[in-house]
C-alpha positions, -999 to 999 in steps of 0.1 A, spaced: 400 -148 -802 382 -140 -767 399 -137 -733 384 -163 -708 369 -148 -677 386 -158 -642 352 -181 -638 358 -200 -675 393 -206 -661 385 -218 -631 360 -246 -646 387 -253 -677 411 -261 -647 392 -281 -627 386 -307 -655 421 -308 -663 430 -319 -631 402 -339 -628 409 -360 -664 448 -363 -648 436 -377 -620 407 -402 -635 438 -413 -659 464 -417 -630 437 -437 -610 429 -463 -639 465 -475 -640 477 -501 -618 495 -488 -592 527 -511 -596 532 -488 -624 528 -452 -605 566 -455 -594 578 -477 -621 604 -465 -649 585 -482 -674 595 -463 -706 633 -452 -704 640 -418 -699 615 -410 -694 597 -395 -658 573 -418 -635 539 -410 -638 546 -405 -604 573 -375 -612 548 -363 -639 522 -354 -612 553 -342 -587 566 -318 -616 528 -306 -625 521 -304 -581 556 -285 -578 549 -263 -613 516 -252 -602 523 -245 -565 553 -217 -581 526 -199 -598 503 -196 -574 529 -186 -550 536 -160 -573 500 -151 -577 498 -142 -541 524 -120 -541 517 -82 -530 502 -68 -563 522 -39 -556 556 -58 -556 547 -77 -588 549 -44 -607 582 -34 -585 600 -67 -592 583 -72 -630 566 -40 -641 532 -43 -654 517 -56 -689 525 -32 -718 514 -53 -753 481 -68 -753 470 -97 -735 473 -130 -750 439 -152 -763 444 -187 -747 447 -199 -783 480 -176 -788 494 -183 -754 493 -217 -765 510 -208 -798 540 -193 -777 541 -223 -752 541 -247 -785 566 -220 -800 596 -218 -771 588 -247 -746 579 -276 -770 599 -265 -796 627 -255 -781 624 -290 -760 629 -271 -729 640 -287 -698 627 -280 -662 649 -271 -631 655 -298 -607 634 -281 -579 606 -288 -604 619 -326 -609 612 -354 -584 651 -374 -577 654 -401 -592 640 -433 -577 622 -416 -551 587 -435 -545 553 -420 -536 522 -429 -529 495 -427 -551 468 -416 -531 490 -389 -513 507 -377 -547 466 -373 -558 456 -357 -526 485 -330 -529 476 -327 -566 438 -314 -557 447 -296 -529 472 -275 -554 445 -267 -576 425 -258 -549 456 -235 -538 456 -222 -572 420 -217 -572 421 -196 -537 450 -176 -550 426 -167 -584 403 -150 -560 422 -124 -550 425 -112 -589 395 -93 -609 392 -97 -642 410 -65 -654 440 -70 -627 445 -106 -642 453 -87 -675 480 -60 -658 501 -82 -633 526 -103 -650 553 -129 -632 584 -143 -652 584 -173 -675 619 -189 -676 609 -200 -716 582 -178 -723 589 -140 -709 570 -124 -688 533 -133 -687 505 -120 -673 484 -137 -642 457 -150 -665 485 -161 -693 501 -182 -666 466 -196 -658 463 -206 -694 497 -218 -691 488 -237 -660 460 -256 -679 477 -270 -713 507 -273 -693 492 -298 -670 474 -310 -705 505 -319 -720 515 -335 -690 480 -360 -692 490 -360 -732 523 -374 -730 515 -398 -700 487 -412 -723 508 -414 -755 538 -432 -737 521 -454 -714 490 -467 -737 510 -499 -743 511 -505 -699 
């Protein structure tokens, strides 16, 4: 199993939030804000939760490099493959059904626009994208930032995070709302 380079990660997230997007924009819009499958979140708080969920690691990902190794220490096992940062997401946040905190959560029956909701979704990846630059290839792999499931991961763990965490998102908006 290979580690992706910063530029591979860069094009794997770009087309993840491109596909959530070009699903979002085929639905009708009456159904951005709607509850239409109980208990479930809007496709509107789906893209709020994935905007909010990105935006707290790139936050983190801009950090002083020196205070991520003050507040987290640095990497000391080796660095995940995508494949088994995957295996751990699958293996403590899907498993374990783990919940996200409100700040990551839109309230309930708040309403947003769907072109605005998109608009802040890109210019989070492009966030995320800026915030990438300032990391080589070897620092990616020595940084880490705190997973509230997962542990501590490193800065190109959490990108792989980032990008089957927003696929899950597209995944379960697909599965629960291909009968709308």
């Amino acid at each position: 199993m290979t580690i992706s380079t910063k530029t591979q990660l860069i094009q794997n997230l770009k087309n993840t939030f491109q596909a959530t997007i070009d699903w979002i924009n085929k639905q009708p819009e009456d159904h951005f804000n709607k509850d239409l499958v109980a208990g479930k979140w809007t496709i509107a708080g789906h893209l709020y939760h994935l905007i909010k969920s990105t935006k707290g690691v790139s936050q983190g990902m801009i950090m002083p490099k020196e205070g991520l190794a003050t507040m987290f220490g640095k990497n000391n096992r080796d660095e995940r493959s995508f494949e088994d940062t995957y295996e751990k997401y699958k293996s403590t946040v899907i498993k374990n059904n783990s919940k996200t905190t409100n700040s990551y959560e839109a309230e309930a029956g708040r309403i947003f626009e769907r072109s605005a909701l998109i608009k802040r979704f890109e210019d989070e990846l492009n966030d995320f994208i800026q915030a990438m630059e300032r990391w080589d290839e070897d620092e990616m792999s020595i940084y880490v930032l705190p997973h509230p499931a997962m542990g501590k991961c490193t800065i190109r763990e959490f990108v792989y995070f980032t990008i089957f965490h927003t696929n899950h998102h597209l995944n379960s908006l697909q599965e629960n709302y291909a009968q709308y």
